[in-house]
Phi, psi and omega in degrees: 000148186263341183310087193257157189316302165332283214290316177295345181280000213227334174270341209243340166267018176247304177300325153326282196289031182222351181249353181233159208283158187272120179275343186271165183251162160253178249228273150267125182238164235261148166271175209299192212282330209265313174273034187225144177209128177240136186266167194275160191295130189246164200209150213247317196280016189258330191206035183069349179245120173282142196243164187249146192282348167266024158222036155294146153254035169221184200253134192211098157296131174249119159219135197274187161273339138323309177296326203286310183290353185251350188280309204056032191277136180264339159239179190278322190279016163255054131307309204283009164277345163291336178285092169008045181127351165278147191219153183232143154164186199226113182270023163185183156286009180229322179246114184232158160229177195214117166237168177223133191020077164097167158075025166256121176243188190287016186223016181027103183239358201243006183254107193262133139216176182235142178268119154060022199061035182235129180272108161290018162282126163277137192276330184313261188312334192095051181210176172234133175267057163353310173294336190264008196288171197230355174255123179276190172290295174356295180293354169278095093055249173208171189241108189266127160251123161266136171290060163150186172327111199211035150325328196267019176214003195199356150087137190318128135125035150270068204264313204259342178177166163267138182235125179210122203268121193244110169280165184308165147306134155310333194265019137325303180251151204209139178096152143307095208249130138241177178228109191226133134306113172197146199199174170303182182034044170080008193249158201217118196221101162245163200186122175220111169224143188239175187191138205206153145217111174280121178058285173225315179275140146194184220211179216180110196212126176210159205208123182271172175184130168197160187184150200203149158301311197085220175297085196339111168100031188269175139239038162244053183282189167188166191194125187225174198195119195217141142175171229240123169231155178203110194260142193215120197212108184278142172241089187095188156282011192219332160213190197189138182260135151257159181221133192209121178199163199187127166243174194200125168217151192188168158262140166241154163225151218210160163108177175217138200296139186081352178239143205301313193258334146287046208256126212316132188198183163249091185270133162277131179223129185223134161195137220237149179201144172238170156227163215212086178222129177264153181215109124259180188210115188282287130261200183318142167037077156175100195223146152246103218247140170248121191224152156197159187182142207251118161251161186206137176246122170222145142236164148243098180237183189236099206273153155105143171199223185241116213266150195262017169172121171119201188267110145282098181292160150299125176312145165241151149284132180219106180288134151198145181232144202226137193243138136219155202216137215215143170232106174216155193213143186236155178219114172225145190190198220217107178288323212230191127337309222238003193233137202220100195238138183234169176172163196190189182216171134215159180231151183211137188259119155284096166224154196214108186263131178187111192267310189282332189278304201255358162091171213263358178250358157207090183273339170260138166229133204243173191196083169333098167218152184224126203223147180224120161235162162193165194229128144227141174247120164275077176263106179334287167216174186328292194264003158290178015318144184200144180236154184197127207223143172236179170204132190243122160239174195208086177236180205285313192284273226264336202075174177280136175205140112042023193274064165284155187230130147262168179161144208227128180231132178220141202252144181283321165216168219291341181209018147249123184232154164259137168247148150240162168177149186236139179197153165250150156207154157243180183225123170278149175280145174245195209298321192292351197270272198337303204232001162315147189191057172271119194221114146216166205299098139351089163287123168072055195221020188012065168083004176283115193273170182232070188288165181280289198224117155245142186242166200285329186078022181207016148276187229251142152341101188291167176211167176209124162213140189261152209216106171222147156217124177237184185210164189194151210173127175208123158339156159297331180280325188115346188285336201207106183234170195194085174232126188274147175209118158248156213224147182207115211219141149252127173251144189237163142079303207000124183259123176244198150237145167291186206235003157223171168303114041250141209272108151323112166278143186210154168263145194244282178307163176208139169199157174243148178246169191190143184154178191213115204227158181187162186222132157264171177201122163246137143253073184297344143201175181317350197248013211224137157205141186237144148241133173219156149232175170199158212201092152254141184214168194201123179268119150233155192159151204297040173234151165269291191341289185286356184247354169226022133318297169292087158313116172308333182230137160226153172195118141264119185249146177246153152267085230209132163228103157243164230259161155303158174076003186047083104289119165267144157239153138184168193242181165196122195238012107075123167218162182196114209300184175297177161188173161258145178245147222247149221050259191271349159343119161258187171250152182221118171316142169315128158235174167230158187217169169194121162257138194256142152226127146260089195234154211220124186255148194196139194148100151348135184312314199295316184222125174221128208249177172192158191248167167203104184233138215225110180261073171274150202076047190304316181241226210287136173307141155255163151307121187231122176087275170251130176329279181307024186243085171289098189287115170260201157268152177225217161163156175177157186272140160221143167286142090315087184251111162275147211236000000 
């Protein structure tokens, strides 16, 4: 059993505080267990349509803002240790990744996500820069995660699943807030954001300071200073503009002492992104939405040193910067009764300038693409339903292909549904996959180079199709929801490297993933919330490597209470099989990790203010990533002030 001595003392005294009755009154109090009805969620990211999560055709975790604040997560991408079948981690204190069952290194490649319908995959490397969001936890709304695959709504490299983070409304929040962090390992957090509305417009404008040790025994502290605006403006009664921009500049540091091509350094990072979205509505179910937006990416850091055995490179600078200027236009509307359709275009210019990474004679590589989606939903009959949704894309690396979705849901009763659904999607390889030509200088080799890394500049898509049958079950209230999915995914194409120097990308693999996963959710009362998921998968493929990628188990329970006198408790308890992280990647023994939060809210309702203390890492250190990357206990305080 994994439920180990912390976590049942920690379950059995939650299960205590939600069944026996309360001697204390509250300050305000919550209402009774029989008048709270919760509804099942509706939801945007499986087809562009909102849909209610028992006529999705795909399996979609939702975390609210309750979870994210009871999580006691400090940064967004260990949200995603709450997600079915998601494995997390960090190969420094700035580069972290976030895969699903497997197939994972440092550069999360296999992932598409969006801030707001804006993709925040990067085209050089093939990543998500975590580190680089211009959005605190604060700015989240809520979070739609799909589980697998969706290219037919969202286009290659939405291969293994999507992550889309929907920030508040500006006109949400009203006023002056600040916000302060401070903890063990250097960490520091400050935040002053105002929000204001005049009339039809209003805004939401905040300015960061964060900053960290990182990893214990590390060279990887960082420090950043971000921010963020975002404006919302009805113009009549039939449409409405947002304007959203933002930057995040900083240091990270990276590297290990002796080593010639990790060599202990200093990256500089600046990134800048504006967005532009018109919405009108022509009547009920019928909207047309116009969107653009410029992501800009730069670092600078200095590759090559002096090696503790062995060849010592020239330091080098090796710069790179990445442009992107992104067009999409969506049309969703109602044909029938019984029929519901979305559809769009986009067009997107990618470049990525980096002269020691892609070689000094062609150092930019630009990347054309052009995209047709559409979606329709049927309903077949009252408890039928089927959606079928495609995406024809068109770039410069890969050429035209294809990405389809079928799929069928059906309800056995008003809130129990069965899914079956079939799908392909791909991943274009990225510039660095493609277009490598990493070369560097010898010391004291009078100019003789070393190549590294080459890419051929004619691969191929990686590809996939996923095979599900899911179930979903929810109470009439909503209190006890419950959903299972199995799963069957073929992987094509796989992009590898060969084993000697200078390392070839090729598509080499094949693998099939496999396996059955499911997420609960109880209220046993109004004051009580349990979340758990669990996840067993299975890889097999002629790589040893992609086949121990994949923790036979994953398993997270969230915990959420609140206490009389406006208290909150809650726990998060994460265990995870064994499993290897693939590129720079080690193999890592099973752990369990558990974080405590306590928080105590004062305060007039109208500005209600809050204290917190956040214990994470509750038990024994684990291994994150890399054999040297050791995880302890930690701990920090956060203020919540409205001024």
């Amino acid at each position: 059993m994994f439920l180990r001595s912390p976590l049942r003392s920690a379950v059995a005294a939650f299960i205590l505080l939600t069944n026996s009755p309360s001697g204390f009154t509250e300050s305000t109090p919550l209402p009774s267990e029989d008048s709270v009805y919760f509804e099942l969620p509706v939801v945007l990211s499986a087809t562009r349509l909102e849909q209610p999560m028992l006529d999705t055709p795909a399996s979609i975790t939702v975390i609210d803002r309750e979870m994210i604040a009871a999580s006691g997560a400090r940064e967004i991408y260990e949200l995603f240790r709450m997600v079915p079948g998601f494995q997390v981690g960090s190969d420094n204190g700035s580069v972290h990744t976030v895969t699903y069952h497997g197939l994972g290194d440092q550069f999360s490649r296999h992932m598409q996500v969006l801030v707001d319908g804006r993709s925040v995959y990067t085209p050089g490397l093939g990543q998500v820069e975590w580190s680089n969001f211009s959005i605190a936890l604060d700015d989240i709304e809520r979070i739609e995660v799909v589980r697998g695959p969706n290219a037919a709504s969202y286009g290659a490299n939405a291969f293994l699943g999507v992550i889309s983070i929907h920030t508040r409304h500006s006109a949400a929040e009203q006023g002056p807030q600040l916000k302060l962090i401070r903890g063990g390992d250097g960490i520091e957090h400050y935040r002053a954001r105002y929000a204001n509305s005049v009339g039809p417009l209003s805004f939401r404008t905040s300015v960061s300071r964060r900053a960290d040790h990182g990893i214990d025994q590390r060279h990887d502290s960082k420090r950043s200073t971000l921010a963020n605006l975002r404006a919302d403006w009805l113009v009549g009664s039939l449409d409405r503009l947002e304007f959203q921009a933002g930057f995040n500049r900083g240091t990270r540091q990276d590297g290990f002492a002796g080593d010639s091509l990790q060599n202990l350094r200093t990256k500089a990072d600046k990134s800048y992104f504006g967005l532009l979205r018109w919405q009108h509505v022509f009547r009920p179910e019928n909207e047309l939405s116009l969107q653009a937006y410029y992501n800009y990416f730069d670092r600078s850091e200095t590759m090559g040193g002096k090696a503790a055995a062995g060849i010592s490179f020239v330091p080098t600078p090796s710069p790179i910067t990445q442009h992107r200027y992104d067009l999409e236009l969506e049309h969703r509307f109602r044909l029938a009764s019984h029929w519901r359709v979305v559809w769009g275009g986009s067009a997107r210019l990618d470049q990525v300038d980096a002269p020691l990474l892609l070689g000094s004679t062609s150092p930019r590589v630009q990347n054309h693409l052009y995209r047709l989606f559409g979606n329709i939903e049927w309903q077949v009959l009252r408890s039928l339903s089927f959606n079928g949704g495609v995406m024809m894309e068109n770039n410069d690396i890969t050429g035209t292909a294809w990405s389809p979705r079928l799929a069928l849901n059906y309800r056995l009763f008003p809130r129990v549904a069965i899914r079956t659904s079939l799908s392909k999607s791909l991943r274009t390889p990225s510039a660095f996959e493609n277009n490598v030509d990493w070369k560097l200088p010898i010391a004291g080799g009078g100019g003789a180079v070393v190549p590294l890394f080459l890419g051929p500049g004619t691969l191929q898509p990686e590809s996939i199709i996923a095979r599900e049958l899911g179930l979903i079950a929810a109470t009439a209230s909503d209190n006890f929801r419950i959903e299972l999915k199995l799963f069957r995914n073929s992987l094509r194409r796989l992009v590898g490297t060969s084993g000697t120097l200078p390392f070839k990308f090729i598509n080499e693999n094949s693998a099939t993933v496999e396996g059955l996963e499911g997420q609960l959710q109880w209220r046993p009362t109004s004051r009580a919330r349990l979340i758990l998921s669990h996840a067993n998968g299975r890889t097999t493929s002629t790589n040893p490597g992609l086949e121990a990628s994949t923790p036979s188990s994953t398993t997270h329970l969230l915990g959420i209470y609140h206490l009389a006198n406006r208290y909150d408790a809650s726990f998060s308890f994460t265990r995870v099989g064994q499993m290897t992280w693939l590129g720079e990647g080690n193999k890592m023994p099973s752990f369990r990790r558990l974080d405590l939060r306590i928080a105590r809210r004062f305060g007039p309702p109208e500005h209600e203010a809050q204290i917190a203390l956040v214990v994470q890492n509750m038990m024994d250190k684990y291994t994150d990533f890399r054999d040297e990357n050791r995880r302890g206990k930690t701990g920090f305080l956060q203020l919540d002030l409205p001024l």
